[in-house]
N, C-alpha and C positions, 0 to 999 in steps of 0.2 A: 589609106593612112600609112606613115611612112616612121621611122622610128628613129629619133634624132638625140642628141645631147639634153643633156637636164636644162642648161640654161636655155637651148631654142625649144624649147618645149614646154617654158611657162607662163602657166594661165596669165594673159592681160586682163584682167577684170573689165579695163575701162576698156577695152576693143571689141571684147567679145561679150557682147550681151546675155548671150545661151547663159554664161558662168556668173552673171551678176548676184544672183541668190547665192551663190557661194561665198560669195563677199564679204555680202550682207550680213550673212550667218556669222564668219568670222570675227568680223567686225564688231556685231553686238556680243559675241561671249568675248570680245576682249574689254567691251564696255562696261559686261556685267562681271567679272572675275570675282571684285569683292565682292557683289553681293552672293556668290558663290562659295567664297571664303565663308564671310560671316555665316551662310547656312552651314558651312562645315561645321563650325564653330559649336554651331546651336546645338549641331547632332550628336556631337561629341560631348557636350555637357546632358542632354537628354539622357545619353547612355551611360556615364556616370552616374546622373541620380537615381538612372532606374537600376544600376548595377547596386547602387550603395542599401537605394532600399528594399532591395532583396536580400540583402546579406542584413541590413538591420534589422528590419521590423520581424523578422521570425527572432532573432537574438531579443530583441526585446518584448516579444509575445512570452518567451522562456522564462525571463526576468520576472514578467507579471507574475506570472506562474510560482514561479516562487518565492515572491512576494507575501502570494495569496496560501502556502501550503504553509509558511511559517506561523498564519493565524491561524491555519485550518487545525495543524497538529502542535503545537504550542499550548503551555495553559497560560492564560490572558484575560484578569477581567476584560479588557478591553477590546478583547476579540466576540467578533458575533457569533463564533461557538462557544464560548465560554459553557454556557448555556448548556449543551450537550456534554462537557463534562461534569456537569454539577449535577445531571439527573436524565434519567431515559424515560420522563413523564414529557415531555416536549414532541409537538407533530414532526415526522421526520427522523425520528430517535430511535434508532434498534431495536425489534421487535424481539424481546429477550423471556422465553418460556423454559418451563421447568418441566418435565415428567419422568415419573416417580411410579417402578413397579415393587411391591412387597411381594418377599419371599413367605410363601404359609408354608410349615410345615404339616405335610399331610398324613405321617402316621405317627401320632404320639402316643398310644398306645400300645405300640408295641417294641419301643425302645426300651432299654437296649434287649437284646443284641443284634440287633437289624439297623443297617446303616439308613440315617437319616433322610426322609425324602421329602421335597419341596416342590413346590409349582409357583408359578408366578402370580400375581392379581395385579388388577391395573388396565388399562393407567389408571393414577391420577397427576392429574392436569393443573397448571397456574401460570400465570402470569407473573414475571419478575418484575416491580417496580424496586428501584433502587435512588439514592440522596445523597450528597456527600454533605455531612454538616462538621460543625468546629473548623471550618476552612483555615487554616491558618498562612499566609504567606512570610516568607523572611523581609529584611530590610532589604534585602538587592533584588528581590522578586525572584530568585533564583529557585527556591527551594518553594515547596506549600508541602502542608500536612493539612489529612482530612481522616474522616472518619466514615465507613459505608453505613447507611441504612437502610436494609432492606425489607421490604413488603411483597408478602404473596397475594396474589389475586384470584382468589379459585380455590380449588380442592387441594389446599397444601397445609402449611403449618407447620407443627411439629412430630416429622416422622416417625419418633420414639413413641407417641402414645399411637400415633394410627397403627404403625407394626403390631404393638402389643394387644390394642385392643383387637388387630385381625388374628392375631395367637387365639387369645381369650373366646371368641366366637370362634375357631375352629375347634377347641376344644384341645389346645395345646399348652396352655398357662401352665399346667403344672410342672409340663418337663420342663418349659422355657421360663420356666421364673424365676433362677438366676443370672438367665442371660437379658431378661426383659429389665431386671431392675439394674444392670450394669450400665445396660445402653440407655434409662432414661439418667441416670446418674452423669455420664460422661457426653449425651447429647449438648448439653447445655453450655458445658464448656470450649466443645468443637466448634458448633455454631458462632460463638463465641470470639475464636479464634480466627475463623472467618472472617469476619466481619472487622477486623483489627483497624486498627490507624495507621496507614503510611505515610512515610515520607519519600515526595519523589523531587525529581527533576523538573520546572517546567521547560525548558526548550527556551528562554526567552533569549538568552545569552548562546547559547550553541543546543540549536534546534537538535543534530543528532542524538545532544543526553536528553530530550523531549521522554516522561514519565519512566525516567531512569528510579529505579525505587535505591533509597540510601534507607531510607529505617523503618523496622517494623515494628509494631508495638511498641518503640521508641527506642528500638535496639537495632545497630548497626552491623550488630554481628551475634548471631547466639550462643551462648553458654554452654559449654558441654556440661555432662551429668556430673563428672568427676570435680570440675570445681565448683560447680552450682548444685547439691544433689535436689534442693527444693525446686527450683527454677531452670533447671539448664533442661536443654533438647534431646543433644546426641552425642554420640561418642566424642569428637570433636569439634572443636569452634568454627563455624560457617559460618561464611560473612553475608551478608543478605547484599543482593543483587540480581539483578537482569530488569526488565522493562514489566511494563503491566502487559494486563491481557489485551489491552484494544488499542495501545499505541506501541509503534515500535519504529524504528530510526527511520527517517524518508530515505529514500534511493534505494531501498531494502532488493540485497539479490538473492538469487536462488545460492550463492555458495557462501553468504554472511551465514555466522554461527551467529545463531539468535540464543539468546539465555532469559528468558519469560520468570520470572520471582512467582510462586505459586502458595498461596494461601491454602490450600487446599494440604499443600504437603510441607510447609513450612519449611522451604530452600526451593533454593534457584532449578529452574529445568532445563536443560537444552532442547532447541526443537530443529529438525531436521527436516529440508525440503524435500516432498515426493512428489508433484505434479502440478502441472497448470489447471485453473478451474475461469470461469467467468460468474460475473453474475451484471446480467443485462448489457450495457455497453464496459463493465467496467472488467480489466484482466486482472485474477489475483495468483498469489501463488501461497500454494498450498503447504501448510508446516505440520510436521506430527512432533510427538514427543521423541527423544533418541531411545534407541532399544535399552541403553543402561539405565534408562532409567527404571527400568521393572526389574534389573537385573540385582544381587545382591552384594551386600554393602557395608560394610562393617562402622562404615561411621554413620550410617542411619541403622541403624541394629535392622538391618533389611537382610535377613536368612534362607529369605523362601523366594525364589524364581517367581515373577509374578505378583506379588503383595507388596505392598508399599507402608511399612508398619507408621502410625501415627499414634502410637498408645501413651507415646511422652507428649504429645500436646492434648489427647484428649483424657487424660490419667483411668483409661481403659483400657481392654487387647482389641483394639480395634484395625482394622486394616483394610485398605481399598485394595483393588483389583479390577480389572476390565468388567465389563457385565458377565455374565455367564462364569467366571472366574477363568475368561477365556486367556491363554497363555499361564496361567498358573502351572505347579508342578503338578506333573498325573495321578501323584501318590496322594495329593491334598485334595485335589479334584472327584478322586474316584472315591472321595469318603463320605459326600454326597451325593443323592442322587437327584436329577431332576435340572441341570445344567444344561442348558441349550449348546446348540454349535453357531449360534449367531453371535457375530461381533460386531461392536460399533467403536468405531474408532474415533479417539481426541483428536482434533485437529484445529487450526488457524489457520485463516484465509485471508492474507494480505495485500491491498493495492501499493504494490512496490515505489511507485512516484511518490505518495504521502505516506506512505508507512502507515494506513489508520488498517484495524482489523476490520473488515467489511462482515465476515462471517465467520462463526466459531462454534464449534460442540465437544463439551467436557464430557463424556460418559464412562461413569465411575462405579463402581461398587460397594458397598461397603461390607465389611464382613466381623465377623468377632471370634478372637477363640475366645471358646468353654468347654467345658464338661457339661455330658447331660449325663442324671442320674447315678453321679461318681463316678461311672467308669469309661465313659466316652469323650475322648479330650479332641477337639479336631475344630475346622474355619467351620464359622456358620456362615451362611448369606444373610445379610439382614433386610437390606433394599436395594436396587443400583436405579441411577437418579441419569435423565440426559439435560444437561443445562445447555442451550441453543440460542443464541441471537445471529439476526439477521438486518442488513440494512433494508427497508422500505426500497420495493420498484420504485416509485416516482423519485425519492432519495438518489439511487442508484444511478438513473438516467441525467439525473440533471448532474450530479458528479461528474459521470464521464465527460458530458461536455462541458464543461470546466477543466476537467484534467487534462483531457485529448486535443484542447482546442489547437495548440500550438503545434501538435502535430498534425490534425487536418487541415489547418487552416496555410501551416507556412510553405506546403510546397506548392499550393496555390498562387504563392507570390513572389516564389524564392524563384520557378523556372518561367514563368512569364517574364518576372522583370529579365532574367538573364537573355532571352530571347530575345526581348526588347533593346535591350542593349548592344548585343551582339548586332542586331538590326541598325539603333542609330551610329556607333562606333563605325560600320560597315559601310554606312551608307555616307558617312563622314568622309574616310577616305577614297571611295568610289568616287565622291565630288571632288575631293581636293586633287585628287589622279585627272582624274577629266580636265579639271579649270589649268591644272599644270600644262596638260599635251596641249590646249587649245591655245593657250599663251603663247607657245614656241612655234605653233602653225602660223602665226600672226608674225612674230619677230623674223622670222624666217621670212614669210615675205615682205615686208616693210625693208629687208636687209637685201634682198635678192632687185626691189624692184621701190627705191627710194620716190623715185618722182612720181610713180604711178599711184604707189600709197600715198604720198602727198596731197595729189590732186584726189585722191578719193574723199580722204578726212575732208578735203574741204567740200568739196563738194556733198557731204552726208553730215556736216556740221549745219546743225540750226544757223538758220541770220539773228542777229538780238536787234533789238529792238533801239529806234533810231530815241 
């Protein structure tokens, strides 16, 4: 073999038989180019739709999703939970119990001058059923007011007569029977209080003020004492506000100042996040009360580290405090005896995408000052209560997949399709590159070797038909 110029050194097709499949080959990718092209074509739209629908269909699983939270946490007759606002007798409804330990005093016979001593009894045990009735909605569906009804289910009732009547059987009625008759006096009103009529938000118009409370008791702000002395609260005028206890804004994060409206203490509470919790597939995160709020206060006539005075709504000396009278002041603490070192903490547990409270425990105190026997003035314990709801396991589970779908589900289709795409775009060009160089391999020789390619085409042209 000998090594000569480009031009005497190219292939004759029609001469050299050996190279005729090279021809051939030639020849047909210059006959097929379009249908080459067109496959380009096709590959590059494939990867466009599957690029498009990987970026849509997770954006609109999202959409669904929040479609579905605006019924979920919204109040709406027209919503299929409706239903679950309006009562926790429904299957599926927050398992909501109540337990209730009474404080006995155990030596009343030898009071005074021996500081007072307690032990605990208990539990007792119920079931919260609860109703909203008088529903009232505004003209723009903006607003509703309602009214709670609540029923115990169990060993509950009214814990002013169970306390006293376990006084009475210990054989403590006598020293306690001005503090027995104050707290069945002022029970009735507490409860009372409780149990009030709000007026909230429903969320219909902008989901974030979803069970935003605007009025309680039919007041949008409470009366201090000074210009109300019949009717006012506290030292100053507080305006009633923050969210109910089992709805609270969707998107909810760990560093939103949550402000929860509390019936219990008649004004607004702050709640502060401390940790992450789960329950079943579902992530929540977890709120407590802020530490000021047990701290003292001059506009709740709040004095004592620990107590949270309510004596102007329940027109008693009555005051909560943790169970055990735990974080109270030492000096108040140490003046009875029989205070455990257990504490149980308030807290909310929220699924941040819907903002619904999934799980919650109020554990309160309550306490009285008195005097026993004229000369001992000091907090009594009366009972401390843990009020608990829980959403249902089965509940819980079908939530999350609901909530989580669009998380599990999209990146199942978000990096296929990109793959995909990546693939037909890739494979798009690969062909149009190929059909391109195959084309110039052609022109080239049709240019280099006119006659030769002449007589080929003809000779590889069909005959038609006479």
């Amino acid at each position: 073999t000998t090594t000569t110029s480009s031009s005497s050194t190219t292939t004759d097709c029609l001469r050299y038989p050996c190279m005729m499949a090279v021809c051939e080959w030639t020849a047909y990718l210059s006959k097929l180019k379009r249908v080459y092209l067109g496959v380009s074509v096709l590959l590059v739209c494939l990867g466009a739709a599957a690029l498009i629908a990987a970026l849509l269909i997770p954006s609109w699983l999202h959409h669904e999703r929040a479609v579905w939270i605006d019924e979920f946490a919204s109040v709406d007759p027209a919503s299929p939970y409706y239903k679950y606002w309006l009562s926790n007798r429904n299957k599926n409804s927050p398992l909501e119990s109540l337990t209730v330990y009474l404080w006995n005093l155990t030596n009343p016979d030898v009071l005074p001058p021996h500081i007072p001593s307690f032990s605990p009894i208990g539990p007792y045990t119920a079931q919260i059923l609860y109703s909203r009735e008088d529903v009232v909605f505004s003209d723009s569906d903006e607003l509703v007011t309602s009214a709670m009804s609540v029923e115990l289910s169990g060993a509950g009732g009214d814990m002013s007569a169970v306390w006293c009547a376990v006084q009475e059987a210990a054989g403590g009625s006598g020293a306690l029977e001005p503090v027995c008759a104050a707290v069945q006096s002022s029970m009735h009103r507490l409860y009372y209080v409780l149990g009030a009529n709000t007026t909230i938000n429903t969320g219909q118009h902008h989901l974030k003020l979803t069970n935003e409370v605007l009025a309680w008791n039919g007041m949008q702000s409470l009366c201090n004492v000074t210009a109300c002395p019949s009717t006012g609260y506290w030292n100053e005028v507080v305006e009633v506000e923050g969210h109910t206890a089992r709805q609270w804004p969707p998107s909810t994060d760990e560093d939103d100042e949550i402000v929860v409206w509390s019936n219990n203490f008649a004004r607004p509470v702050s709640m502060e996040f401390t940790k992450t919790k789960t329950l079943k597939e579902l992530k929540l995160l977890r709120f407590e009360p802020a530490p000021s709020t047990w701290e003292e206060s001059d506009i709740f006539f709040q004095y004592d580290h620990g107590l949270i005075n309510v004596s102007s709504i329940a027109h008693a000396p009555l005051f909560f405090s943790q169970p055990n009278m735990s974080g109270v002041a030492p000096a108040i603490r140490s003046a009875v005896h029989g205070m455990g070192e257990d504490t149980l903490p308030s807290y909310a547990e929220v699924e941040p995408i819907s903002g619904k409270v999934m799980r919650a425990q109020s554990a309160l105190q309550l306490n009285i000052h008195g005097t026993l026997q004229g000369n001992l003035s000091t907090f009594f314990p009366l009972y401390w209560a843990v009020r608990a709801f829980e959403l249902p396991s089965p509940a819980a589970v079908a939530l999350g997949e609901d909530l989580y779908f669009p998380e599990n589900v999209g990146p199942w289709i978000l990096w296929p399709g990109v793959v995909l795409a990546v693939l037909f775009i890739g494979g798009s060009l690969c062909t149009m590159v190929y059909v391109y160089a195959t084309r110039h391999a052609v022109d080239d020789f049709a240019v280099q070797h006119p006659s030769q390619a002449l007589q080929y085409e003809e000779l590889t042209e069909p005959e038609e038909d006479e």
